[in-house]
C-alpha beads as a LAMMPS data file, in Angstrom:
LAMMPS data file: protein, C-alpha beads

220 atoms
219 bonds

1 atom types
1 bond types

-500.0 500.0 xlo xhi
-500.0 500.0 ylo yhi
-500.0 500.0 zlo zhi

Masses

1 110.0

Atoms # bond

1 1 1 -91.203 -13.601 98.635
2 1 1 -92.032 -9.768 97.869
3 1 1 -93.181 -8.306 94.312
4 1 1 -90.867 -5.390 93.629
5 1 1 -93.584 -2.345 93.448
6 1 1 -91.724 1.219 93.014
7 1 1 -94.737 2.557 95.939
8 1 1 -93.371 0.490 98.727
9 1 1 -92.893 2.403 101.807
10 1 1 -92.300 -0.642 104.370
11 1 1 -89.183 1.519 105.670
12 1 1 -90.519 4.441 107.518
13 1 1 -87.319 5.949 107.657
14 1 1 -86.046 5.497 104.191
15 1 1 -89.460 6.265 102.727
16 1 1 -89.759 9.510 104.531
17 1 1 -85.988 10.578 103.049
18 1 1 -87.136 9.851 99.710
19 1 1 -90.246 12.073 100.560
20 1 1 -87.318 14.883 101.557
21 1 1 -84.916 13.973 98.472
22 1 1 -88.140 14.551 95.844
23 1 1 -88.905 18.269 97.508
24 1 1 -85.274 18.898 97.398
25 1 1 -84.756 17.588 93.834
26 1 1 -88.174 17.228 91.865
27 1 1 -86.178 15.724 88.403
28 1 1 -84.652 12.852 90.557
29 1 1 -86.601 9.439 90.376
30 1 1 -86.059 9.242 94.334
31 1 1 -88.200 5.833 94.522
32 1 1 -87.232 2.114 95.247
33 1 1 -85.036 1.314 92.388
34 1 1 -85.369 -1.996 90.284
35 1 1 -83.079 -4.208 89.305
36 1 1 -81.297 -4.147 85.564
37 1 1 -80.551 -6.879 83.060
38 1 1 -82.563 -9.990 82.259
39 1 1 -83.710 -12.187 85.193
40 1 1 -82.497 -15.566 86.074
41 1 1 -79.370 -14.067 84.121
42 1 1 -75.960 -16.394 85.182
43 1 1 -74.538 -13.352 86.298
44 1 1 -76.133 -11.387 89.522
45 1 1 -74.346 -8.339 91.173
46 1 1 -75.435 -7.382 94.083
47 1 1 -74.763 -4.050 95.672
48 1 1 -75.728 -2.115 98.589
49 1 1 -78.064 0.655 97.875
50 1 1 -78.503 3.483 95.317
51 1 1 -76.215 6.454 95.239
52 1 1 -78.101 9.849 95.990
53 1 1 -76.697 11.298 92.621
54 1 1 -76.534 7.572 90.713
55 1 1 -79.387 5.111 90.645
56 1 1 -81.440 7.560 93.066
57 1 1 -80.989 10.060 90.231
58 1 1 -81.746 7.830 86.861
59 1 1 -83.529 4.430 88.449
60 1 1 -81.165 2.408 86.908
61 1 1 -79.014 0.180 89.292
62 1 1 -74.876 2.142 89.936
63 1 1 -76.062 4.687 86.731
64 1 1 -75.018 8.974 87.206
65 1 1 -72.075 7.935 89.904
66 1 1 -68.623 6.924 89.777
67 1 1 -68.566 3.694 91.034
68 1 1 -71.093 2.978 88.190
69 1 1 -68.608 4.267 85.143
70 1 1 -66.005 1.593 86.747
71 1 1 -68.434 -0.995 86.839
72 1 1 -69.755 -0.857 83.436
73 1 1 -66.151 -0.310 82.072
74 1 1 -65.595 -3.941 83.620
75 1 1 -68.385 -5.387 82.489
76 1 1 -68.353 -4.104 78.906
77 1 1 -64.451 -4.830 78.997
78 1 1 -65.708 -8.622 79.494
79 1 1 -68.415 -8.924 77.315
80 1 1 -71.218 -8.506 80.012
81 1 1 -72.949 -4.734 78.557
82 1 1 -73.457 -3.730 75.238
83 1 1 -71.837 -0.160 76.605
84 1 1 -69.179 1.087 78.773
85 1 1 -71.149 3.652 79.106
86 1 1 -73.856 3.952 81.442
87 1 1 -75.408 7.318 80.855
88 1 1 -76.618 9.083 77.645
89 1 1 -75.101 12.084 76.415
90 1 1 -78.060 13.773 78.549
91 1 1 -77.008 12.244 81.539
92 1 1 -79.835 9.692 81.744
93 1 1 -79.558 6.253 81.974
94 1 1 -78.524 5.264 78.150
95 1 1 -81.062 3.571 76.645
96 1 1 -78.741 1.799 74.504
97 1 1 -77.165 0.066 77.085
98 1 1 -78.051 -3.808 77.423
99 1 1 -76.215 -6.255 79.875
100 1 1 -75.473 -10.105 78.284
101 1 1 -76.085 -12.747 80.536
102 1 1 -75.708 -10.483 83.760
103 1 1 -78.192 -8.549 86.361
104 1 1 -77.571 -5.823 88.599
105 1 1 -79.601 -5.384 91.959
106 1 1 -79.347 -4.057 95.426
107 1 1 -79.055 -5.389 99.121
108 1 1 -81.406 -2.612 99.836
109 1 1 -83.580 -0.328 96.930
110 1 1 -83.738 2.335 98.566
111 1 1 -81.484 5.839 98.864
112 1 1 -80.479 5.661 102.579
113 1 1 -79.341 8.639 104.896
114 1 1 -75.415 9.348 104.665
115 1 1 -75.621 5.742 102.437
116 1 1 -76.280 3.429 105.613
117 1 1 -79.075 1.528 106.091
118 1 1 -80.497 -0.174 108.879
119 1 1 -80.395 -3.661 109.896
120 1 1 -83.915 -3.768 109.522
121 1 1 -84.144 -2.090 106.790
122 1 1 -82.020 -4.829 104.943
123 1 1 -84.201 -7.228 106.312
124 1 1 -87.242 -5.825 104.941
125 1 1 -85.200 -6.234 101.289
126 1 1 -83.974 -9.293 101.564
127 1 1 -87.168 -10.626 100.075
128 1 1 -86.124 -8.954 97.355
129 1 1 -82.428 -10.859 97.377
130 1 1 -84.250 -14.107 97.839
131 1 1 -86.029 -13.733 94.599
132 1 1 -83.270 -12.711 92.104
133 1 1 -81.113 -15.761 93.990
134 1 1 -83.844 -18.316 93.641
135 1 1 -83.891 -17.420 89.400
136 1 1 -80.226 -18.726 88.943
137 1 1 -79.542 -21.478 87.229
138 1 1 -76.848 -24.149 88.664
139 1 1 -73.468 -22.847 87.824
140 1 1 -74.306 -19.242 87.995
141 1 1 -71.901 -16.747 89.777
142 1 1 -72.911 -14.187 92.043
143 1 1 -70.564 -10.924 92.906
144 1 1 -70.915 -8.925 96.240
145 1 1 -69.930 -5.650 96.291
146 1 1 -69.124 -4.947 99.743
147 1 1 -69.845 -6.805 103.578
148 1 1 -73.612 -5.530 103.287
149 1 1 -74.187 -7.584 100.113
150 1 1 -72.095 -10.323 100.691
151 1 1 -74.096 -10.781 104.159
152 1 1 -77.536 -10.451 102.308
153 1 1 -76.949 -12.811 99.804
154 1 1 -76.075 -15.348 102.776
155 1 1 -79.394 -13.989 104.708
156 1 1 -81.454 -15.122 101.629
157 1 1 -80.084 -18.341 101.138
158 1 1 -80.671 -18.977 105.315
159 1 1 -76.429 -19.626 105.384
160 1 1 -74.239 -18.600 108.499
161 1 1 -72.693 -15.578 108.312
162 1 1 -68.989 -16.937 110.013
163 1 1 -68.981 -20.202 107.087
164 1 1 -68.672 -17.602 104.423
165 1 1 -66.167 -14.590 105.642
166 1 1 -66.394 -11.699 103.315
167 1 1 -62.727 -10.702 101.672
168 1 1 -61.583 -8.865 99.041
169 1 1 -61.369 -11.630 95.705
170 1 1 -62.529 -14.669 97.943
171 1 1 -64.676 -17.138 96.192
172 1 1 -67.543 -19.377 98.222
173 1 1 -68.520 -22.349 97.033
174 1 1 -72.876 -22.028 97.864
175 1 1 -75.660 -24.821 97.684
176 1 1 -77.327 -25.149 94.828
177 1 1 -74.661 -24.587 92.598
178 1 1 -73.746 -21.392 93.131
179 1 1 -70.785 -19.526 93.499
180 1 1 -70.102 -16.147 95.649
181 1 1 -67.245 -13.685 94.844
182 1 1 -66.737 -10.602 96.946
183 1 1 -65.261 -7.371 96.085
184 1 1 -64.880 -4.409 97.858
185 1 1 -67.798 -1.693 96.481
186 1 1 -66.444 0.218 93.746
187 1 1 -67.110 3.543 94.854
188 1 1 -65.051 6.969 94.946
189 1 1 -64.203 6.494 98.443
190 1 1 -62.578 2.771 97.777
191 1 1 -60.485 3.754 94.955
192 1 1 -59.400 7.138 95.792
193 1 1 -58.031 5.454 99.014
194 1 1 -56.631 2.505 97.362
195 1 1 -58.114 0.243 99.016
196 1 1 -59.714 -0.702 95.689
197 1 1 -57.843 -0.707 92.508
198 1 1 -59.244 -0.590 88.811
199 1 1 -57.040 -3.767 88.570
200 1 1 -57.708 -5.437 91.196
201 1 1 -61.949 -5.112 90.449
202 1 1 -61.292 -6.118 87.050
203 1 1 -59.339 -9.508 88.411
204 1 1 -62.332 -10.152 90.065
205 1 1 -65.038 -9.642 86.584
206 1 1 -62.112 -11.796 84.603
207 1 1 -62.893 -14.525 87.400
208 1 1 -65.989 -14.470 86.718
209 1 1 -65.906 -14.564 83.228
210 1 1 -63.624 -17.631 83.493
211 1 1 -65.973 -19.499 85.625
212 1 1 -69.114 -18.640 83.538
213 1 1 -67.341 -19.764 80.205
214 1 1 -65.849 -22.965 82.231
215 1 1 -69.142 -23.898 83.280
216 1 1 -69.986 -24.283 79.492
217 1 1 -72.556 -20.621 79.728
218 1 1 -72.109 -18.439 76.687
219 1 1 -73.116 -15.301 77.677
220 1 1 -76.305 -14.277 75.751

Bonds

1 1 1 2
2 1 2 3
3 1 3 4
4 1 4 5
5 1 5 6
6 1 6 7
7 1 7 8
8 1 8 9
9 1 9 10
10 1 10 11
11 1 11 12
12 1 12 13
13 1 13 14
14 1 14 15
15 1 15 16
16 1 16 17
17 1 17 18
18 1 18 19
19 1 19 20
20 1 20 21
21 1 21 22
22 1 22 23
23 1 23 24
24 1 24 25
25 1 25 26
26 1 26 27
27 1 27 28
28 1 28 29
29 1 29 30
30 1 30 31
31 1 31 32
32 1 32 33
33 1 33 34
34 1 34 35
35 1 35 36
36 1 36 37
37 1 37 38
38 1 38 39
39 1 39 40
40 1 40 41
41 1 41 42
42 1 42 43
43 1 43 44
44 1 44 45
45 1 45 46
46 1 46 47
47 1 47 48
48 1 48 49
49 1 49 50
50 1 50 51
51 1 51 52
52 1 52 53
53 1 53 54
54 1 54 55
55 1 55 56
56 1 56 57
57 1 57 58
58 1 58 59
59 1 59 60
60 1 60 61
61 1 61 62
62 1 62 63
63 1 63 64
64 1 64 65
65 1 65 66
66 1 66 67
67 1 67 68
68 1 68 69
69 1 69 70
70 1 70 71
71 1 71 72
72 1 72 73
73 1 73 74
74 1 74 75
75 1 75 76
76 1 76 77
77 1 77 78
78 1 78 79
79 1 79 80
80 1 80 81
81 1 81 82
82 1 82 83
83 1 83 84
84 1 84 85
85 1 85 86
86 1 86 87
87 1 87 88
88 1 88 89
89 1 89 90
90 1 90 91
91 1 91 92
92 1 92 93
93 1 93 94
94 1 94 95
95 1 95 96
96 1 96 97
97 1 97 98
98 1 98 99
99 1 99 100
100 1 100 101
101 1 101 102
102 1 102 103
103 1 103 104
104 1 104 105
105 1 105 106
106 1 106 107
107 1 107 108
108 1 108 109
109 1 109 110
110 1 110 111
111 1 111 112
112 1 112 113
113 1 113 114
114 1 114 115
115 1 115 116
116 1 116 117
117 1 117 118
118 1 118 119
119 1 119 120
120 1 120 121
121 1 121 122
122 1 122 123
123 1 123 124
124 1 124 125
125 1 125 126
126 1 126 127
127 1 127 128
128 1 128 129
129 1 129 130
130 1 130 131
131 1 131 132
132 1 132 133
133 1 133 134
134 1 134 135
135 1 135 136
136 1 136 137
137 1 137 138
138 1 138 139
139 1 139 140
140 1 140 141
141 1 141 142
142 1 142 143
143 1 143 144
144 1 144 145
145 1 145 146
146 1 146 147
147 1 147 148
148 1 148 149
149 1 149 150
150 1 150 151
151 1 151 152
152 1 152 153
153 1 153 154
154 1 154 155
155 1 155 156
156 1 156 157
157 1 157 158
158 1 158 159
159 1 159 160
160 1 160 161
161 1 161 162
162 1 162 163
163 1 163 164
164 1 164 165
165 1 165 166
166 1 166 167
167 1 167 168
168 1 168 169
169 1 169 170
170 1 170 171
171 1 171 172
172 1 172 173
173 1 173 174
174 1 174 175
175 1 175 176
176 1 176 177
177 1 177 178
178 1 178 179
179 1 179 180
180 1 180 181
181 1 181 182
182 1 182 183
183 1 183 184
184 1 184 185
185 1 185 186
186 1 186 187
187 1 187 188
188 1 188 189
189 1 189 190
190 1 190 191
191 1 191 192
192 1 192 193
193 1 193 194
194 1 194 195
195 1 195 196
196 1 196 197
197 1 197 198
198 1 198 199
199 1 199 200
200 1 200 201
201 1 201 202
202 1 202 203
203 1 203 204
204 1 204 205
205 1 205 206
206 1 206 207
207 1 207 208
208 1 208 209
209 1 209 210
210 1 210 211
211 1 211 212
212 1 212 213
213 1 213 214
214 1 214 215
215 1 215 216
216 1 216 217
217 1 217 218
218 1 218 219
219 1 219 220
């Protein structure tokens, strides 16, 4: 298991971009970025890294990007924030904003070049994946945004990659009680092209929501 420590710099190349990002933009936080919401919460997201202008920006898990206004929008739409709205009027990350019952973390917590990290790289995190999944009560739900996540959470729990294919809505059935949903990432890219709908993410968060509340968890 790893402690999350904002100094790490296991990832030569991703802690030598963050060296470059900070020069280029001294008001960014441009550090490994920590997860958000209350631990062990029955809830955990998982997403792939943070965005250069989003989390990168305000250190607060899909916060100063699109794909984070969508994402909060859901989860405040189904009674998961306290806010649909994930910055301040400032354009920090809004202090006001709480998530109930839910957590927010990474496959990787740190900004990678053009948004891809290595293989090794996600390695190095998965420490980091293994802890937030080993919190979870029985029952809990876990959402993957994207292949990357959905293949890390499967990395951490030590489960074959071909028994669990990734697909948009799909729903695994995990040991220990837990359940895996998958979702394509909600960024720009995925709904400008379609390929991702405001709908069809929000079917996904109202699965969720039905399986939480069906498994007898009020959200706190």
């Amino acid at each position: 298991m790893l402690t999350f420590n904002e100094d790490c710099r296991r990832c030569s190349r991703l802690a030598g971009f963050l060296d470059q990002v900070r020069d280029e933009h001294p008001d960014y936080h441009a550090l490994p970025v920590s997860s958000f919401g209350g631990a062990g919460s029955r809830f955990l997201i998982v997403g792939l890294a943070p965005g250069m202008h989003g989390a990168n920006r305000t250190g607060r898990p899909f916060s100063g990007d699109f794909a984070g206004n969508l994402l909060y929008g859901a989860l405040h739409e189904y009674g998961f924030a306290s806010s649909p709205e994930p910055l301040d009027a400032a354009g920090n990350a809004n202090p006001a904003l709480s998530l109930l019952g839910c957590r927010i973390t990474n496959a990787v917590r740190c900004l990678p070049p053009q948004n891809k990290p290595e293989p090794g790289e996600i390695r190095a995190c998965n420490g980091y994946v293994a802890e937030e999944l080993a919190m979870l009560p029985q029952g809990s739900a876990i959402l993957a945004l994207g292949t990357i996540a959905h293949q890390a959470v499967l990395m951490a729990l030590n489960l074959r990659k071909n028994s669990f294919a990734f697909g948009h809505g799909a729903r695994h059935e995990l040991p220990g009680g837990l359940t895996l949903y998958d979702s394509y990432h909600c960024s720009r890219y995925n709904t400008q092209t379609k390929r991702l709908t405001t709908a069809m993410f929000k079917a996904v968060i109202n699965d969720i929501a039905k399986h939480i509340v069906g498994a007898g968890h009020a959200r706190d």
